[in-house]
C-alpha positions as CSV (number, residue, x, y, z in Angstrom):
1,X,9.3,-12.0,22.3
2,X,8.8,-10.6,18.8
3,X,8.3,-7.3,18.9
4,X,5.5,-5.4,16.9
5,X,6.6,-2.3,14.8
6,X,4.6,0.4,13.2
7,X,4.9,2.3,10.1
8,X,2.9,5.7,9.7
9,X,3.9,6.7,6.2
10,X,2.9,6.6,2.4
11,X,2.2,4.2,0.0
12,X,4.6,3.4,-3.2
13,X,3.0,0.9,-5.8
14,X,6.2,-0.7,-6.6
15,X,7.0,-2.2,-3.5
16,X,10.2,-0.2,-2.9
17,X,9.9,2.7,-0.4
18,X,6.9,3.7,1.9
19,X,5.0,1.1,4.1
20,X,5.8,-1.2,1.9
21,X,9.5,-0.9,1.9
22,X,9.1,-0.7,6.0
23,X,7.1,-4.0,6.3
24,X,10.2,-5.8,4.5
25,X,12.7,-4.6,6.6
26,X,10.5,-5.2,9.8
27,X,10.0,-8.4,8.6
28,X,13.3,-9.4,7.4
29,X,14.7,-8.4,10.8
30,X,12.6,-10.4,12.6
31,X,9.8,-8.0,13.6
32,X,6.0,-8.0,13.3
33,X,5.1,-5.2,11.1
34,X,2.2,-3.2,11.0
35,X,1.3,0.6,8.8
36,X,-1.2,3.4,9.2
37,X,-1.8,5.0,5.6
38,X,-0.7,8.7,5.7
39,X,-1.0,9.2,1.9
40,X,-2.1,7.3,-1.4
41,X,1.3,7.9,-3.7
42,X,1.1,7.4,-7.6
43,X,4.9,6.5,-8.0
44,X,7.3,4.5,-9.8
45,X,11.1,3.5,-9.8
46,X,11.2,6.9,-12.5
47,X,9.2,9.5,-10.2
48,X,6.5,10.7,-8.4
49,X,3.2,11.7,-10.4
50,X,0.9,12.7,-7.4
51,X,-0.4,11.9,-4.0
52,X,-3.6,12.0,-2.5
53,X,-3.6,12.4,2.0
54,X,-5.6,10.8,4.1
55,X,-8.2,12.8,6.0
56,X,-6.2,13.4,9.4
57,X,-9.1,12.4,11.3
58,X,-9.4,8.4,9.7
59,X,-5.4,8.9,10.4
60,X,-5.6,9.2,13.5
61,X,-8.6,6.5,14.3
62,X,-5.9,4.1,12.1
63,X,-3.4,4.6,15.2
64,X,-6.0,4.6,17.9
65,X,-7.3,1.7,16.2
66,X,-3.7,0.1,16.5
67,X,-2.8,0.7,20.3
68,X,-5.8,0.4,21.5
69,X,-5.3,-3.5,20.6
70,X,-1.7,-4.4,19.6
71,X,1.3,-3.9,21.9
72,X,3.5,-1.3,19.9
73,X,7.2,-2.3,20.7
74,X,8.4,1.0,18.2
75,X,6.7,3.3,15.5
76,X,9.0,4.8,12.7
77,X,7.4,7.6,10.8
78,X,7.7,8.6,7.4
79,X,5.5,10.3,4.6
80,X,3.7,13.3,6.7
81,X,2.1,15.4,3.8
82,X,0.7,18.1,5.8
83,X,0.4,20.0,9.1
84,X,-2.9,18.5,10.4
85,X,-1.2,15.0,9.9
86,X,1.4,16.1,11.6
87,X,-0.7,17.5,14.3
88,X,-3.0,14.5,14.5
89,X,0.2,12.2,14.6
90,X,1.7,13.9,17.2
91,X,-1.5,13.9,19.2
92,X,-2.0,10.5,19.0
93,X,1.4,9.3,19.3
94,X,1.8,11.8,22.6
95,X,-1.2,9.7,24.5
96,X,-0.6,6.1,23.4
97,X,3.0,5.6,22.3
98,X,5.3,4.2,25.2
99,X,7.7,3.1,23.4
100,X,10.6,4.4,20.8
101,X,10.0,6.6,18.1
102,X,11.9,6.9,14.8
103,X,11.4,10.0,12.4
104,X,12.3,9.9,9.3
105,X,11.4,13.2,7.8
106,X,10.8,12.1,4.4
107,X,10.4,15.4,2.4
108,X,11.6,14.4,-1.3
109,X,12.0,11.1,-2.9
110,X,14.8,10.0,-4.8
111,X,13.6,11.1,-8.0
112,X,13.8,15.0,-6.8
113,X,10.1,15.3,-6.2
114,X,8.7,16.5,-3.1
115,X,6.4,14.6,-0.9
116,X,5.1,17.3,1.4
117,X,2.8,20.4,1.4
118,X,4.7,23.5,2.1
119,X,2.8,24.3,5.6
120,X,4.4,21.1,6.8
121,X,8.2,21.3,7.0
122,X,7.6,23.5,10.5
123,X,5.1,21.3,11.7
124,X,7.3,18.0,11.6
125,X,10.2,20.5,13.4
126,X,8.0,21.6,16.3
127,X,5.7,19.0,16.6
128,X,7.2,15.2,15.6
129,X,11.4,16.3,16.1
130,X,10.7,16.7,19.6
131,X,8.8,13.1,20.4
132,X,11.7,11.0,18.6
133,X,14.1,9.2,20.5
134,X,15.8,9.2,16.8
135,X,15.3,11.7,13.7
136,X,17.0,10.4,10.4
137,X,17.1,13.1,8.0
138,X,19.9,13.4,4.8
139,X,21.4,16.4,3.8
140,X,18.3,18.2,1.5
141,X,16.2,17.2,4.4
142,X,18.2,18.8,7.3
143,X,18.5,22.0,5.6
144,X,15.0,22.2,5.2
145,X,14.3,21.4,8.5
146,X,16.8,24.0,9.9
147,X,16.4,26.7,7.3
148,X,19.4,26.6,5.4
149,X,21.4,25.5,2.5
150,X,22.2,21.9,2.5
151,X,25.8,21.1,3.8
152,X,29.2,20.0,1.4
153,X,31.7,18.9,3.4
154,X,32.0,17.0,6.6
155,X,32.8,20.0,8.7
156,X,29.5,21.5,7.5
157,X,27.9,17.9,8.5
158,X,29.0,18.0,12.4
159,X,27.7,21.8,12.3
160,X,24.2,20.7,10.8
161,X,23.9,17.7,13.3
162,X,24.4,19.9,16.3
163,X,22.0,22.6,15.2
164,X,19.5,19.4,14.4
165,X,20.2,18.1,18.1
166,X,18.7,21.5,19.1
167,X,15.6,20.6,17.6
168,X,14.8,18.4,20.7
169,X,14.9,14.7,19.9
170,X,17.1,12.3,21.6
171,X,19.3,11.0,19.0
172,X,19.9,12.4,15.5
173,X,21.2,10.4,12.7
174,X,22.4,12.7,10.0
175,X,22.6,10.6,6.6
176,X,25.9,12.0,4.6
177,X,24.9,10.0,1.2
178,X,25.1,13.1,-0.6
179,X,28.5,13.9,-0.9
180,X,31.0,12.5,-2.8
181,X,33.5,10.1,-2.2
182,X,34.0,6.1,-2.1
183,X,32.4,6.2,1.3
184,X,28.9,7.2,2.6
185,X,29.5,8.8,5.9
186,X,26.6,9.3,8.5
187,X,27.0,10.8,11.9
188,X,25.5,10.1,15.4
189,X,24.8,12.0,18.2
190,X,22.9,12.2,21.6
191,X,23.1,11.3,25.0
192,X,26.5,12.5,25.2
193,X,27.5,9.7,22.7
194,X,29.1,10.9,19.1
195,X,29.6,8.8,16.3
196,X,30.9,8.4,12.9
197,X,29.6,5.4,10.7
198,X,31.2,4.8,7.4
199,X,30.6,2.4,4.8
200,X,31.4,1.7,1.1
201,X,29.4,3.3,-1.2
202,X,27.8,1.0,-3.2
203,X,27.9,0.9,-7.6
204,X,24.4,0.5,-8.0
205,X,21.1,2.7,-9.5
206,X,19.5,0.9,-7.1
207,X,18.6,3.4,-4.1
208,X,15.0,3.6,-4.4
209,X,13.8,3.8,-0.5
210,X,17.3,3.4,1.4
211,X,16.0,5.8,3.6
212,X,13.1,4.4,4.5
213,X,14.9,1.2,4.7
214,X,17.2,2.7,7.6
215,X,14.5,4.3,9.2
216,X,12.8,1.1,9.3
217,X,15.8,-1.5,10.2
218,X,16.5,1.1,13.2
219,X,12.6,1.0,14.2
220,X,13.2,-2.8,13.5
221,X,16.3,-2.9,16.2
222,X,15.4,-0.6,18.9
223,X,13.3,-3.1,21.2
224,X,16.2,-4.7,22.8
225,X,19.0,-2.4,21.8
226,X,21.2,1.0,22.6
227,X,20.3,3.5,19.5
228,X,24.2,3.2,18.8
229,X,24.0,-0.9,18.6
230,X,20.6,-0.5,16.5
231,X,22.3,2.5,14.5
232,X,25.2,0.2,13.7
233,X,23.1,-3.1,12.7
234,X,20.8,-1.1,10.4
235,X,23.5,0.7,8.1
236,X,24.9,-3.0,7.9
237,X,21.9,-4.1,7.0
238,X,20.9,-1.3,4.3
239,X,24.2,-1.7,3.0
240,X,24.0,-5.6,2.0
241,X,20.0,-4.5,0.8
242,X,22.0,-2.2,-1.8
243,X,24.7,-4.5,-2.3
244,X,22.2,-7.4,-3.7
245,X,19.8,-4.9,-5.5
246,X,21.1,-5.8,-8.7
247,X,19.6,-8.9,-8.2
248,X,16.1,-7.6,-8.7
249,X,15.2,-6.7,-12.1
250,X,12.0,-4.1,-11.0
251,X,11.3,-0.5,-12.7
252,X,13.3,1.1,-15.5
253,X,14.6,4.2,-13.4
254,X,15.7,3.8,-9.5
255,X,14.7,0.2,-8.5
256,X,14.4,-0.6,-5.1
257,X,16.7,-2.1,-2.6
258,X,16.6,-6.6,-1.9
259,X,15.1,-6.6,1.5
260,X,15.1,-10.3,1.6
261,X,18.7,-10.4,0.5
262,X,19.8,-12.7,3.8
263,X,16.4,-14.7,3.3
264,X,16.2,-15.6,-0.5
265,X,18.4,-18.4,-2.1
């Protein structure tokens, strides 16, 4: 059966991260995809120039309007602006959702600017962390999440994911993009299960919404899979969506990643 995915995140109106980077992936791995609108963001491959959220309440009857119809298979968040959103998410999510949750706690987009409201970095820590079966922050984000200064080295990295385990979801996978080297390192861990996933770091400008992108392909992969097996297939698949993003010629600063790089000939 194919199973039906949610998005509850922002918007971007060039196609490359938000919802609309989430319904490609969903789709291009052979999932139904559906979104909840968190925020209106005025964005482009250069930057972010402003953002407008939701009312919480219309938020939260987009969700119950969802479940209370569709069979939801997996939810993956991503843009939460605020503290009510995260509050109304939470609620929501905590009397319909049966099924596995994937935070990514997007706090700043490529470009440097920040997508959240300062009363809101707590609220996705105490209220969404602890309903994921998998959190996906990078480095920026898990030191604003935990409070500290964002780590430099892979020692640092094995210290930050266990402090993030502590936060209370399942499964935390700790994106290592950030620091240098030929290979972009992310580590894995929960259920007594620790993992290190390397790959090639790709030559490309290309990056806009590769984390919503792996947020997504792991919401994508859950039904029917281990979080390491889904883990695994998604940082595949990101990394073939960077490797063919030269092929698209979109934006003038960080264009976005080819989804449909398996699916267009």
């Amino acid at each position: 059966m194919i199973a039906n995915v949610l998005s509850i995140a922002g918007t971007d109106p060039t196609g490359g991260a938000g919802i609309h980077a989430d319904l490609k992936t969903f789709s291009a791995l052979g999932a139904y995809g559906m979104a909840v609108t968190t925020a209106v963001v005025a964005q482009n491959t250069c930057g972010v120039r402003g953002f407008v959220v939701l009312d919480p309440a219309f938020v939260g009857e987009q969700i119950d309007a969802v479940f209370e119809d569709v069979r939801v298979d997996a939810v993956k968040i991503g843009m939460v602006a605020n503290a009510a959103l995260a509050e109304v998410i939470a609620g929501r999510l905590q009397r319909h959702a049966r099924c596995p949750i994937v935070l990514d706690p997007v706090m700043v987009a490529k470009s440097g600017d920040r997508l959240l409201l300062p009363d809101a970095v707590a609220a996705i820590r105490e209220r969404l962390v602890p309903l994921a079966t998998v959190i996906t922050p990078n480095l920026p984000e898990a030191a604003l999440l935990l409070g500290r200064t964002a780590a430099q080295t892979i020692d640092e990295m094995q210290a930050t994911l266990a402090a993030l385990q502590e936060l209370g979801a399942d499964w935390v996978l700790l994106k290592g993009g950030h620091l240098p080297g030929p290979q972009s390192i992310d580590l894995l861990q929960g259920a007594g299960h620790s993992e290190r996933l390397d790959a090639g770091r790709i030559a490309t400008r290309s990056l806009h919404g590769s984390g919503c992108t792996l947020a997504a392909a792991v919401a994508a992969l859950l039904p029917g899979n281990e979080v390491p097996a889904a883990v695994r297939q998604a940082k595949a698949y990101l990394t073939a969506a960077l490797a063919a993003a030269d092929q698209l010629a979109v934006g003038r600063g960080q264009g976005p990643l080819h989804h449909f790089h398996a699916l267009w000939r």
